[in-house]
MARTIZA-670197 format. One record per residue (C-alpha): x, y, z; chain; residue in three letters; residue number from 1. Coordinates in steps of 0.02 Angstrom, whole numbers, always signed. Example, Ala and Ser with C-alpha at 12.3 -4.5 7.8 and 13.67 -1.06 7.14 Angstrom:
REM residues 2
+615:-225:+390:A:Ala:1
+684:-53:+357:A:Ser:2
This chain:
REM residues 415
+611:-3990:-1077:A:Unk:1
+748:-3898:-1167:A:Unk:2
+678:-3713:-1174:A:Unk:3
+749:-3627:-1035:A:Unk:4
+937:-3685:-1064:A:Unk:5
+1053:-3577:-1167:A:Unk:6
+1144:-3645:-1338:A:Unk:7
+1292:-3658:-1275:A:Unk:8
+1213:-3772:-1132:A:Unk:9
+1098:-3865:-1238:A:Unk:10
+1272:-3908:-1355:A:Unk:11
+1362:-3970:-1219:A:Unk:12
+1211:-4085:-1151:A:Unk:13
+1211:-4155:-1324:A:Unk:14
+1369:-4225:-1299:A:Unk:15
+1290:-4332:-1160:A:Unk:16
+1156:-4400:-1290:A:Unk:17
+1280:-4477:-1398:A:Unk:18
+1425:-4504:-1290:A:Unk:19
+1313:-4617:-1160:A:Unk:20
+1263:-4715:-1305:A:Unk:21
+1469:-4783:-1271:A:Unk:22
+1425:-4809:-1103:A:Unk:23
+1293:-4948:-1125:A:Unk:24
+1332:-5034:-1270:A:Unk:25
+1518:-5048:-1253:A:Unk:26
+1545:-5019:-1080:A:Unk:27
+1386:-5096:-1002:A:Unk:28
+1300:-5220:-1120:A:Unk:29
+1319:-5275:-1311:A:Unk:30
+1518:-5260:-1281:A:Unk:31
+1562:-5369:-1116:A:Unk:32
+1435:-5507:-1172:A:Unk:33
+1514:-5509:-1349:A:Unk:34
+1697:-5517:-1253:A:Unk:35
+1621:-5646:-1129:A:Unk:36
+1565:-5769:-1286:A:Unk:37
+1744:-5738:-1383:A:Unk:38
+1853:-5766:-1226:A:Unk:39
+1736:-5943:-1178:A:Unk:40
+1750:-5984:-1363:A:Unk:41
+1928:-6013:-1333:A:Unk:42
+1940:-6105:-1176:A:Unk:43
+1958:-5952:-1040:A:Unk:44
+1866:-5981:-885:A:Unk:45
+1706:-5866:-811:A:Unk:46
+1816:-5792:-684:A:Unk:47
+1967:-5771:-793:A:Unk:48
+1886:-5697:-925:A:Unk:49
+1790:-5562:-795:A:Unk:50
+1970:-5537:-723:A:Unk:51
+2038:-5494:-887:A:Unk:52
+1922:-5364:-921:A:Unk:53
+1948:-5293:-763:A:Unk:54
+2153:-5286:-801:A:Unk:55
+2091:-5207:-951:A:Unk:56
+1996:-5077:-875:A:Unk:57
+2143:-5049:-760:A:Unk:58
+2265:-5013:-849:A:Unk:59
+2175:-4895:-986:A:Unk:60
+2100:-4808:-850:A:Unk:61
+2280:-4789:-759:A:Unk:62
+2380:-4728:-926:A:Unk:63
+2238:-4608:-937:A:Unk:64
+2251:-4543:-750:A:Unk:65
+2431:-4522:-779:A:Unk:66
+2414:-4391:-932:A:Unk:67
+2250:-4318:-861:A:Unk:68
+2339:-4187:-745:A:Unk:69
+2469:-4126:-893:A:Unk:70
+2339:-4112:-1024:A:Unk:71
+2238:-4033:-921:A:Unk:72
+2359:-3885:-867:A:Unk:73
+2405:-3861:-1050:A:Unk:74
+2229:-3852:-1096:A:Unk:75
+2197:-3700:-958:A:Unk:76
+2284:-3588:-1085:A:Unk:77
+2170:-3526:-1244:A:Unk:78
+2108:-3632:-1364:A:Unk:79
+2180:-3798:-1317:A:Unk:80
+2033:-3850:-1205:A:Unk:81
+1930:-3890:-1374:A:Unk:82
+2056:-3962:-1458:A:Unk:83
+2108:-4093:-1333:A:Unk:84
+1930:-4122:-1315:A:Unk:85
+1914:-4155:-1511:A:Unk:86
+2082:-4272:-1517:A:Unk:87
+2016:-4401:-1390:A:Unk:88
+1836:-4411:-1446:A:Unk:89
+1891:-4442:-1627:A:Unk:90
+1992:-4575:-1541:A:Unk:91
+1856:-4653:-1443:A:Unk:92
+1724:-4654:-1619:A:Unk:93
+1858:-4734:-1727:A:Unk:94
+1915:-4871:-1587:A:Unk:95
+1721:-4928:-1562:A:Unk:96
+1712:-4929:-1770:A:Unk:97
+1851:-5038:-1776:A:Unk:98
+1762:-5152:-1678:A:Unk:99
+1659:-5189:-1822:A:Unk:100
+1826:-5257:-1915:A:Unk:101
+1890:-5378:-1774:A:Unk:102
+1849:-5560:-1783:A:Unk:103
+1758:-5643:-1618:A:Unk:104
+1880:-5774:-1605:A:Unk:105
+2015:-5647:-1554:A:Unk:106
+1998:-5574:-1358:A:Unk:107
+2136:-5530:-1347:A:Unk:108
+2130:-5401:-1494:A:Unk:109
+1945:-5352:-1411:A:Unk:110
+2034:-5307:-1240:A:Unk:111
+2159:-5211:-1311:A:Unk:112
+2019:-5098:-1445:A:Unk:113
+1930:-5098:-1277:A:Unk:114
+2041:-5004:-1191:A:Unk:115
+2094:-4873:-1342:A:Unk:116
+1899:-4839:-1332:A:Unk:117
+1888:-4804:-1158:A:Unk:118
+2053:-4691:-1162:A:Unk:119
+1957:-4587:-1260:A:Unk:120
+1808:-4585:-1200:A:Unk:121
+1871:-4556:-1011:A:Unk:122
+1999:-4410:-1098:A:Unk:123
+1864:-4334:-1189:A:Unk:124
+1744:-4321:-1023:A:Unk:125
+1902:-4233:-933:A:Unk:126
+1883:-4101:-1049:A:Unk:127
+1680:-4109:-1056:A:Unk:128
+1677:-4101:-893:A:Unk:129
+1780:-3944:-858:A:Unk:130
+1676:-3849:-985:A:Unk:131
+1540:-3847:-873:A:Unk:132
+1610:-3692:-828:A:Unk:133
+1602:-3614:-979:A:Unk:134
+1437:-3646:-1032:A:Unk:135
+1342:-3601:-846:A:Unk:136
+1372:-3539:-701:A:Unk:137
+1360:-3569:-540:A:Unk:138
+1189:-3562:-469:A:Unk:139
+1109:-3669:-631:A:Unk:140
+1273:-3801:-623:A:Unk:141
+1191:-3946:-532:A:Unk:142
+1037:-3933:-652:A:Unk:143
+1131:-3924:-801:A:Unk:144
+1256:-4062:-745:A:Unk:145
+1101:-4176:-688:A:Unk:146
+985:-4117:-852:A:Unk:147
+1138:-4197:-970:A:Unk:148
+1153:-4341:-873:A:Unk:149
+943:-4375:-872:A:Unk:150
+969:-4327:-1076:A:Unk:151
+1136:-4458:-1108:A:Unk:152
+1020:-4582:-1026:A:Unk:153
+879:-4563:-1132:A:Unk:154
+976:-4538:-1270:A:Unk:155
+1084:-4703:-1263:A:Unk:156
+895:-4797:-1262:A:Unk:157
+894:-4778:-1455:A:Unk:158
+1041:-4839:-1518:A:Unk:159
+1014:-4975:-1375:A:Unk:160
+846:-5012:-1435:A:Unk:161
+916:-5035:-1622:A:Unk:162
+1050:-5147:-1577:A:Unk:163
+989:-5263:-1464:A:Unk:164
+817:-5293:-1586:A:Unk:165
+951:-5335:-1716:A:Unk:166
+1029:-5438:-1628:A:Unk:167
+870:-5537:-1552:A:Unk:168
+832:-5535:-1737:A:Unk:169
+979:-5626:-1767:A:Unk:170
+961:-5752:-1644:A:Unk:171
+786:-5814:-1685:A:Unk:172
+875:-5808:-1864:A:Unk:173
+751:-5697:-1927:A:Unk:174
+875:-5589:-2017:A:Unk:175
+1031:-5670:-2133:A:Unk:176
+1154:-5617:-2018:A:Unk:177
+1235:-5691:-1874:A:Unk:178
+1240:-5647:-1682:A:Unk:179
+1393:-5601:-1697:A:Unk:180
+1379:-5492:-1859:A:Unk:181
+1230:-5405:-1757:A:Unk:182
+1334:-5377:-1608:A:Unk:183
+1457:-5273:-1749:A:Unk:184
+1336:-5179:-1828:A:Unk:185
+1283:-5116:-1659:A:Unk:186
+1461:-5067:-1637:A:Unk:187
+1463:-4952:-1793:A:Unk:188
+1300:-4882:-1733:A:Unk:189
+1360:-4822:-1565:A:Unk:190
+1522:-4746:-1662:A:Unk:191
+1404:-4649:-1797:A:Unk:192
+1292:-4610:-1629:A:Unk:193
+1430:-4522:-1532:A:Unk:194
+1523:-4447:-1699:A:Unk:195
+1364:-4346:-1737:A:Unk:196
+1325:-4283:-1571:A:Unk:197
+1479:-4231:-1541:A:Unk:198
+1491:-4105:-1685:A:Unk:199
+1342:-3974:-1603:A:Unk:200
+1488:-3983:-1433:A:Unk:201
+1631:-3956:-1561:A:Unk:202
+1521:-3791:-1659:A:Unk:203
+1437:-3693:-1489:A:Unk:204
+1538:-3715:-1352:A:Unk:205
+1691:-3620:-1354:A:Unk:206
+1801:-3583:-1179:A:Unk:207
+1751:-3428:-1086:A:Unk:208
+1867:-3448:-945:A:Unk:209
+2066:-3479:-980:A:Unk:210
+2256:-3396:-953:A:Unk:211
+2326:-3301:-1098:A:Unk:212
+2442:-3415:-1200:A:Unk:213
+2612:-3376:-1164:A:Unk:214
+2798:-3448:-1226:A:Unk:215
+2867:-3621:-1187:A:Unk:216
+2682:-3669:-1141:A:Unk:217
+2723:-3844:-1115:A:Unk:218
+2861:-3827:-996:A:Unk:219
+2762:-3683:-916:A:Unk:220
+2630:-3799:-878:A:Unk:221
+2734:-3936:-795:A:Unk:222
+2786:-3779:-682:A:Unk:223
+2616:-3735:-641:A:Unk:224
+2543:-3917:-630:A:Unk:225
+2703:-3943:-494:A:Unk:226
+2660:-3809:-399:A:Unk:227
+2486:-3841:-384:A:Unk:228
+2527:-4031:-344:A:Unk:229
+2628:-3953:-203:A:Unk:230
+2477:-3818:-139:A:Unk:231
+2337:-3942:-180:A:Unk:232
+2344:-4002:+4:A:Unk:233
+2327:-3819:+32:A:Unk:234
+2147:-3804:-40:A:Unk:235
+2067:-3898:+111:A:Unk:236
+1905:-3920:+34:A:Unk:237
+1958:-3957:-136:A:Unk:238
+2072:-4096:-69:A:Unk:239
+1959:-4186:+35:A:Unk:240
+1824:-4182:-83:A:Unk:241
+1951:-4253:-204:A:Unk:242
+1967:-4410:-63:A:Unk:243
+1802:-4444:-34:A:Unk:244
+1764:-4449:-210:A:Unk:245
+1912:-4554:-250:A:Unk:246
+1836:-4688:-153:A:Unk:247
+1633:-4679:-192:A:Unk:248
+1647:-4657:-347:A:Unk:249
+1763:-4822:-371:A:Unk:250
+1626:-4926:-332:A:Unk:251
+1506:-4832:-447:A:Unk:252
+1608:-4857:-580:A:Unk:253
+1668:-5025:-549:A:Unk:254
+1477:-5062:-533:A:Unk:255
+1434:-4996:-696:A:Unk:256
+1570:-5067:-811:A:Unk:257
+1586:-5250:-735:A:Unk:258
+1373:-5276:-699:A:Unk:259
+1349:-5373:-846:A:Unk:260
+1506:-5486:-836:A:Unk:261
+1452:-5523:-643:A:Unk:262
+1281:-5560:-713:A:Unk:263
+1334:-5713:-848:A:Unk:264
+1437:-5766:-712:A:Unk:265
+1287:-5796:-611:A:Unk:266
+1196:-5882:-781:A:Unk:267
+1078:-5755:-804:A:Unk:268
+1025:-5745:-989:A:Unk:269
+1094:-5625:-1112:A:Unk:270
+919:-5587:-1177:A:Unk:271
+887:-5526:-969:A:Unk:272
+1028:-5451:-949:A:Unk:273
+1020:-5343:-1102:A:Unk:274
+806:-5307:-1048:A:Unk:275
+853:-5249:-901:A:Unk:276
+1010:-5136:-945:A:Unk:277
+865:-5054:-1050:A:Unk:278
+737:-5013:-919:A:Unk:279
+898:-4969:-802:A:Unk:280
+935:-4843:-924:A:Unk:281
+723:-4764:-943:A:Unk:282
+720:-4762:-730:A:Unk:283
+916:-4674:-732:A:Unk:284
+827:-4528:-834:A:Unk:285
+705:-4447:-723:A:Unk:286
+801:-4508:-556:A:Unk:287
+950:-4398:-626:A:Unk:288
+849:-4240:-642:A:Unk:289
+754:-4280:-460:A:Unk:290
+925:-4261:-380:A:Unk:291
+971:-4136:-489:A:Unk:292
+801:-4022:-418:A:Unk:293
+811:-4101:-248:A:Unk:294
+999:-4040:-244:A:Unk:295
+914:-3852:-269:A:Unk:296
+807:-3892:-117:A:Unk:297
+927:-3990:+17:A:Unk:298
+1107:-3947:-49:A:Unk:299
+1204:-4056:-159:A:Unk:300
+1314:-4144:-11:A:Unk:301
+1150:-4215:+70:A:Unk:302
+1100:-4291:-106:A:Unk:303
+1256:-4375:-131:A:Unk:304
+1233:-4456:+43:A:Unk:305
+1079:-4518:-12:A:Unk:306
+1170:-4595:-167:A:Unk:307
+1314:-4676:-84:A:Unk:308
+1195:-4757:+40:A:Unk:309
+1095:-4841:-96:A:Unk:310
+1257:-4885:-185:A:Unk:311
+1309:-4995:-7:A:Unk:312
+1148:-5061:-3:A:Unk:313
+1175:-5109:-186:A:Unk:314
+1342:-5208:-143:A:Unk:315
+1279:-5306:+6:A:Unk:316
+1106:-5349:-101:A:Unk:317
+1224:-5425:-247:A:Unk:318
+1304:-5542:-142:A:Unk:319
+1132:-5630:-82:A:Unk:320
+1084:-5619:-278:A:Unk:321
+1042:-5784:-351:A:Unk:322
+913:-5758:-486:A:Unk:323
+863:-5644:-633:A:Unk:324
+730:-5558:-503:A:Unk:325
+848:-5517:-419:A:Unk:326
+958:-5433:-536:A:Unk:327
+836:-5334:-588:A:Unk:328
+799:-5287:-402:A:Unk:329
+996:-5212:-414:A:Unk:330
+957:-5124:-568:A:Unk:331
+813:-5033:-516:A:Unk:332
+929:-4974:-360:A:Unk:333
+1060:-4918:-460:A:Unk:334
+952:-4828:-587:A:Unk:335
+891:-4712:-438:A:Unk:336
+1070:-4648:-423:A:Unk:337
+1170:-4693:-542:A:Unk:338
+1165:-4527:-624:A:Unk:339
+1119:-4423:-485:A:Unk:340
+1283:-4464:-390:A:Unk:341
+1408:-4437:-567:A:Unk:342
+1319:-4265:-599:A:Unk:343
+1314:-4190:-414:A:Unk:344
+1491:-4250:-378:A:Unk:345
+1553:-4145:-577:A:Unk:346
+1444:-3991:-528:A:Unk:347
+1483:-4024:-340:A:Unk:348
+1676:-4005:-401:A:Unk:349
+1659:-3856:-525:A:Unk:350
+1592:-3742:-391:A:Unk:351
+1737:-3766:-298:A:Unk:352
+1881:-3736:-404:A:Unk:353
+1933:-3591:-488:A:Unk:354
+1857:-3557:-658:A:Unk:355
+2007:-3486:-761:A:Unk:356
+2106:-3675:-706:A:Unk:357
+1969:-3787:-717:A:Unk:358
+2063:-3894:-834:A:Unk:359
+2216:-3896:-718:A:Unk:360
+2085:-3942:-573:A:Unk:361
+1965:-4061:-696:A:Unk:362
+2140:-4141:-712:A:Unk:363
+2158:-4184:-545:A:Unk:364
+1978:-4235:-517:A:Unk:365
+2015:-4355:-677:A:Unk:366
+2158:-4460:-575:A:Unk:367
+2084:-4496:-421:A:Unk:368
+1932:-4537:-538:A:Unk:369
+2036:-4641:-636:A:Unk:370
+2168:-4719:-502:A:Unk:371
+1990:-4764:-410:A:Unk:372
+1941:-4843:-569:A:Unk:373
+2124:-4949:-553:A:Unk:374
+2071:-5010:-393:A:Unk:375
+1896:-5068:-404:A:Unk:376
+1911:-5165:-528:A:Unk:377
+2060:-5262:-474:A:Unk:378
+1983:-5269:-308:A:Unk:379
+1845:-5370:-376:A:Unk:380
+1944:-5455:-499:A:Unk:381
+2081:-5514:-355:A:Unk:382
+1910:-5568:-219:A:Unk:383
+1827:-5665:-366:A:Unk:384
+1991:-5768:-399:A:Unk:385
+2046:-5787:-220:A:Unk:386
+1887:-5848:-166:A:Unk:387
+1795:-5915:-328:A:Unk:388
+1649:-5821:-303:A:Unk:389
+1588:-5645:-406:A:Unk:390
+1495:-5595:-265:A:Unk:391
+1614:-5572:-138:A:Unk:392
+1708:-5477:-264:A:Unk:393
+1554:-5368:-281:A:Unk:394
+1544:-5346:-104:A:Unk:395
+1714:-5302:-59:A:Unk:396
+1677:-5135:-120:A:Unk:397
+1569:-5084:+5:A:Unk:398
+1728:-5035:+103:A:Unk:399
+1752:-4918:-7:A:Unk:400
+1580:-4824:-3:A:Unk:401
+1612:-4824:+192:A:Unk:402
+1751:-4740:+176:A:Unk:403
+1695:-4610:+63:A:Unk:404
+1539:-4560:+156:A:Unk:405
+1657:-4534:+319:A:Unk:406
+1782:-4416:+208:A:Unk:407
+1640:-4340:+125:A:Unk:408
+1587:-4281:+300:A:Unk:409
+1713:-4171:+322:A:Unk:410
+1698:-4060:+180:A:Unk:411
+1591:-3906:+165:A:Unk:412
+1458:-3843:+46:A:Unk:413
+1538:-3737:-98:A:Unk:414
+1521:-3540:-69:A:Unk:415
């Protein structure tokens, strides 16, 4: 499976192994149940408490959007690239140990680790992201972007695996420890998880494309990041693409982080919920490497079509959903192009730009990924309070796939 990729791209697929094991434990699963339990122990509603996490999500994800750009024109110069890189993934392992450390009964405290975890692991993937064009180049970028996508879901299976038996353990008290003692040791799992395969990333990959370093870097960067805020509009392509994907991709990601909230809101079990975040995650694997081969064949525009369709049929399907069948009906959708659509759209983007800024550029793709990620979560979160009901919230964001199909339209294939 691994054979034909270089070091330096095998090391930077790694990253996706451990990092993804973040993605369904603390972002997807084990975490938001966990919350859910802590914030109902104290008297907060189902729809409060799956607005709340939504805020949450908000606002980490807009303080990140906001320094995205700036770190990301500093880190164009030599050497900085890896070391902003290093700064917020150390952030992102020690907020999801502390986990282990904070008592259930306070949410509040939860919400607020929650969103130092996410900072870093959304600032981290800025920098990940823009070393795809270090470690490949152009004509192997959507199979190495889809291959580390197929690997982080495979990868985030084991820790999975581990943490929900303990916890299922703990329930059927076949172990001394609590539920909630289990749902902290699978915390510190997914921290040692991520630490470790982060390190083969921090040893092999180094940053083949950058500008000399040069005096006053800091304030030489605000120069440069102004002037390319005032030519982006220039760059046709790169600015639409920017549009449409700052639409799609809020529902994808709204989708991903708020699915098992929606799901207890609707009273399906923990025990099926967590099942079938596991078998989302097996069926993600190969799906992500189809589209990564089927990219190769029919070009990587007509592939994300094919993933934003699925993702609208997704939203209208929720809001008919009334049992666990059901959800898992969802899942399965989602698993076919989940990953597909998040590795096209990065490898999609790094042919574009120019190599030598891709920070500066992976920057800008990191706000309108991350000011999408303010607004579909407080689009749900505002529909589900207005109107009582999850599933409209759910399906208020196929406007938003709409729209970014009809942008998407309008920009060409990458030279």
């Amino acid at each position: 499976m691994m054979k034909s990729f270089s070091r330096a791209e095998k090391s930077w697929m790694w990253y996706d192994w451990g990092h993804s094991a973040y993605s369904i434990i603390i972002s997807t699963a084990v975490f938001p149940l966990y919350y859910k339990a802590a914030a109902e122990g104290a008297g907060v509603s189902a729809a409060d408490s799956t607005a709340y996490l939504g805020y949450a999500i908000a606002i980490s994800t807009f303080i990140l959007a906001l320094l995205g750009p700036i770190l990301g024109t500093i880190a164009d110069y030599q050497g900085f690239k890896k070391t902003f890189f290093a700064i917020f993934s150390l952030l992102g392992v020690v907020a999801t140990a502390l986990l282990t450390f904070i008592p259930n009964s306070s949410w509040e405290l939860l919400l607020v680790c929650y969103m130092l975890i996410a900072i870093g692991s959304a600032g981290s993937n800025v920098f990940y992201d823009a070393f795809l064009v270090d470690v490949t180049d152009n004509d192997r970028m959507n199979k190495v972007s889809a291959r580390g996508f197929a690997l982080g879901y495979i990868g985030s299976t084991i820790p999975f695996i581990i943490s929900i038996a303990i916890i299922m353990l703990a329930s059927q008290e076949l172990l001394p420890i609590t539920v909630t003692t289990a749902s902290q040791i699978a915390f510190f799992l997914t921290a040692v998880w991520w630490g470790v395969f982060t390190l083969p990333m921090l040893r092999h990959v180094r940053q083949v494309h950058y500008i000399q370093r040069e005096r006053a870097v800091i304030a030489n960067s605000f120069r440069r990041l102004l002037d390319t805020v005032k030519k982006i509009r220039g760059h046709r392509t790169i600015f639409l693409f920017l549009l449409a994907y700052f639409f799609y991709i809020d529902g994808v990601g709204t989708i991903i982080t708020m699915s098992t909230a929606y799901g207890t809101d609707l009273g399906i079990a923990s025990t099926d919920l967590l099942i079938i975040l596991f078998v989302t995650q097996v069926v993600a694997a190969p799906f992500a490497m189809l589209y990564g081969r089927l990219a190769e064949r029919f070009s990587g525009k007509k592939m994300l079509y094919v993933g934003i369709c699925v993702y609208i049929v997704v939203c209208v399907y929720a809001y008919f959903m009334k049992s666990a069948f059901d959800f898992w009906v969802l899942a399965m959708l989602v698993a076919t192009s989940q990953g597909g659509i998040q590795a096209l759209s990065r490898s999609y983007f790094a042919r574009l730009v120019p190599k030598e800024h891709a920070n500066q550029f992976f920057g800008f793709y990191n706000i309108f990924d991350k000011f999408a990620s303010v607004l579909g979560p407080l689009l749900v979160a505002l529909t589900a309070q207005l109107t009582g009901s999850s599933s409209m919230g759910v399906f208020s964001l196929v406007v938003l796939f709409i729209i970014g199909i009809a942008i998407l339209t309008r920009v060409p294939e990458p030279d």
